[in-house]
N, C-alpha and C positions, 0 to 999 in steps of 0.2 A: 878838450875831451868832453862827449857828453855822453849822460847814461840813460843805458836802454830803462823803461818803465815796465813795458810788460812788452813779453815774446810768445810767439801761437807756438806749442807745443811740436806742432810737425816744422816749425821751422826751428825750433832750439835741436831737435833730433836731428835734420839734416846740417847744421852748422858742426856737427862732432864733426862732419866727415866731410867741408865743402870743395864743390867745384868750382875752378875757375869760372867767376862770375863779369857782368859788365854792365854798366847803366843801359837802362832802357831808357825811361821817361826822367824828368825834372820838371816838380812844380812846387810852388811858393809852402805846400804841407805835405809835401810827399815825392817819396822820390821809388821808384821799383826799380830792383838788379832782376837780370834773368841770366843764370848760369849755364853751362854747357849743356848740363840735361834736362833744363826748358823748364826748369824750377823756378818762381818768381819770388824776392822777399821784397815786404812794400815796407820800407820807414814810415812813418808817418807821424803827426803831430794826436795830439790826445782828440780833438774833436774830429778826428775822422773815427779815434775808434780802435777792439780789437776785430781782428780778421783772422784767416783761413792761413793766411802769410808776414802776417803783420808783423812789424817789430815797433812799439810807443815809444819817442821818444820827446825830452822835454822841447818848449820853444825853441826853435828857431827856424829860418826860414832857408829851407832846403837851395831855393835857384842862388843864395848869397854865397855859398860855400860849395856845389856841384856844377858840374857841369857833363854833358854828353861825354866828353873825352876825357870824365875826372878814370882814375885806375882805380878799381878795387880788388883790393887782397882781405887775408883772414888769416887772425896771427893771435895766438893766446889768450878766446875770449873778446877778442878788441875784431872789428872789421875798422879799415881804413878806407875812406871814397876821397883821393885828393889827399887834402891836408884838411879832411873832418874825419876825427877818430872816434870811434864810438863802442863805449864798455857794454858789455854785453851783461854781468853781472856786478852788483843782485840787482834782477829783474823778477818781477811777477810771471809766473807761465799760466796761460790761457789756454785752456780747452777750447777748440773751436768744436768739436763732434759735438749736437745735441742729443741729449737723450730722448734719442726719439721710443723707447721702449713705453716712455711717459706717456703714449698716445694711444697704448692698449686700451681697450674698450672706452677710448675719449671718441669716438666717431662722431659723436652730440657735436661736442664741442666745436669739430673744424665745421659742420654742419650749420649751426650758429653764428660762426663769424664771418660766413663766406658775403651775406648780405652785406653787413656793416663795411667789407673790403672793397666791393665792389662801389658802395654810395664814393666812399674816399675815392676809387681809384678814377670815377666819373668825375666827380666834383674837382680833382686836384691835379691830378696827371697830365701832361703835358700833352696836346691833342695830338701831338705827332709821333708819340711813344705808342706803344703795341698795347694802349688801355683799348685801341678800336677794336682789336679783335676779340674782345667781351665786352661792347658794348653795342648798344641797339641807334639805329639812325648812323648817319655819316657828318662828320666836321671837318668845315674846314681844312687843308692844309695843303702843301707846295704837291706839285706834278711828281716832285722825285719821291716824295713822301709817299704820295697817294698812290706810285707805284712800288715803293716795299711792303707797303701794308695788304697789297692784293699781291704780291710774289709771296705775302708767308701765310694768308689763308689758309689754301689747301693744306702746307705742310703742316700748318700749329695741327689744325683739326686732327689729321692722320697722327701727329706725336702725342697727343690726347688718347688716342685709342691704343695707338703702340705701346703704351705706358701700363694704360689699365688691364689691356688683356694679355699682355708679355709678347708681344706680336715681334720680334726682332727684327722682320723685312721691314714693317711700318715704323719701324725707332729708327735702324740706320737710315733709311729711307728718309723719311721728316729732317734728322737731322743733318745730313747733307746738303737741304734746302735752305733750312734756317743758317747754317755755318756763316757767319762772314756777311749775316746781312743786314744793312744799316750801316750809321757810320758812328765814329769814334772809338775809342780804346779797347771796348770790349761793343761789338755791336749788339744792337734788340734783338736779332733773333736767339743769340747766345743767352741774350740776359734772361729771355721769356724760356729758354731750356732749361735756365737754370733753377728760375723759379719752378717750373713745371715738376722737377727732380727732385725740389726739397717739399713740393706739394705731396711727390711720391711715401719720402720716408716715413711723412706725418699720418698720410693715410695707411699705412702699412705696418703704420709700427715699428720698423726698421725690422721688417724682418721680410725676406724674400725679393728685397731691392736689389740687392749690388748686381745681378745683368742685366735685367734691364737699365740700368741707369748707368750702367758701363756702354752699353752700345749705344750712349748717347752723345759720353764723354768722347769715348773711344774716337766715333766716325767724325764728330768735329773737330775735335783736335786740330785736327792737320789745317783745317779749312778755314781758320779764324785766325785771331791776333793772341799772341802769345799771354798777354794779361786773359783773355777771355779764355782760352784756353784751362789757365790756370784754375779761374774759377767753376769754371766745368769740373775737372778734375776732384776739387774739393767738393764739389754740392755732392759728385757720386760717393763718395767717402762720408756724405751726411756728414759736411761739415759750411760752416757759414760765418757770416759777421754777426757782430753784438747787437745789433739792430732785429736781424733776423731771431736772434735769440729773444732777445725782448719781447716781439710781436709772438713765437710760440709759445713763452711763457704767460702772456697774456691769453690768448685763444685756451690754452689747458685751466685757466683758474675761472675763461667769462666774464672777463673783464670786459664790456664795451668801449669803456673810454679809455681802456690802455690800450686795445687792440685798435681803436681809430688813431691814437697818438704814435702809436709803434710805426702805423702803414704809413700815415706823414712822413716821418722818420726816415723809409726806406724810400719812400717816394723822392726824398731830396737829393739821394744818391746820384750825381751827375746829372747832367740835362735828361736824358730818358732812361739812363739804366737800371737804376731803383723802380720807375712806374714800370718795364716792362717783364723787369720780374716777378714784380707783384700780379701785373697781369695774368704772367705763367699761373702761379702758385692759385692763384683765385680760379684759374680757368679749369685746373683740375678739380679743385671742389667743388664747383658746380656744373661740372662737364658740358662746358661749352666754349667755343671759339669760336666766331663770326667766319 
């Protein structure tokens, strides 16, 4: 038996009442279900973190006890994967929603750290994540590469404006481009939406967001990979991981060296899907995409 550490709030809510769930992924700190109705819960180990769906759990190492065809069920508090059972309670509950109401008359502030974001995101970001499309000159990188990053051009640009002026053609539009493109679990274009969307709340205050950043979710959805998906889903809800909280709690106090430390941070998030959120989210502050 091992016990949950901390659980994300919208997943303690949906476990009152779950569906038939199944393994998606396995890996050595993390493992994700994704249930009938395309809900994801991600296990994970402490240094990845809370999330959006997260459930913390202590050491051990997910691929030694799961497997693709392990079963999971949900039974009094306890989820079962295989013959790894796992107590649900007492666990810590994590708010993933930030309070973005904090950013009322903070406009200074994202104004401010949009520089310090962008030096990290050049300096550190993997040249073949979507840091090109807010950056100046071209680098390096493979033919396939060089070809996603000119297919999401036009459309980053156009969900840039679809955002800022609530332009709905230009949001679903954009985001039927971007769905699904790149490669791995959640691709760059998703991930730079998703940035893009929590760039929204921050600039907004959390207020007057949820359509447009539902027709962002909305039309992707279909078009991506169930984990990227998920994340979409949550950025519209203004919600995120702890990393992402850390770097807005940093940018609302002006902290420079916590807000280069935070971006680090999210930068390390998988081979490019941390740089190319970060991307999004910078690209709206300073309204620009390549």
């Amino acid at each position: 038996m091992v016990g949950a550490r901390s659980i994300a709030s919208p997943t303690l809510d949906w476990l009152r009442d779950p569906k038939p769930a199944r393994v998606l992924h396995v890996f050595k700190d993390a493992c994700n279900l994704i249930a009938e109705d395309g809900e994801i819960l991600s296990l994970v180990m402490p240094t990845i973190g809370d999330g959006p769906f997260n459930i913390i759990l202590g050491p051990l190492e997910f691929s030694d006890h799961i497997s693709a065809e392990s079963a999971v069920s949900f039974d009094k508090g306890q989820i079962r994967i295989g013959a790894l059972e796992i107590a649900l309670t007492p666990a810590q509950v994590w708010q993933p929603r930030f309070d973005w109401e904090s950013f009322r008359d903070r406009q200074d502030s994202l104004s401010l750290s949009a520089g310090a974001l962008r030096e990290v995101l050049v300096k550190v970001a993997p040249v073949d994540s979507f840091v090109q499309l807010i950056r100046s000159g071209e680098s390096p990188v493979r033919e396939i590469e060089a070809q996603i990053l000119l297919s999401a051009q036009e459309p980053a640009r156009f969900l840039l404006q679809g955002l800022l002026r609530g332009d709905e053609e230009l949001c679903r539009a954009s985001a039927r481009k971007l769905a699904g493109l790149g490669a791995g679990l959640t691709p760059d274009g998703d991930d730079f939406m998703m940035g893009c969307i929590l760039a929204l709340w921050a600039c907004w205050a959390g207020e007057g967001v949820e359509q447009a950043v539902n027709w962002v979710s909305l039309e992707a959805g279909p078009r991506t990979t169930p984990l990227a998906a998920a994340w979409l889903r949550a950025a519209s809800r203004g919600e995120c991981s702890v990393r992402w909280h850390d770097l807005l709690q940093a940018i609302l106090i002006e902290n420079e060296e916590n807000i280069r430390s935070a971006a680090r941070a999210i930068i390390q998030q998988g081979h490019t899907s941390g740089a190319s959120a970060l991307a999004g989210f910078t690209a709206v502050l300073t309204g620009e995409a390549q």
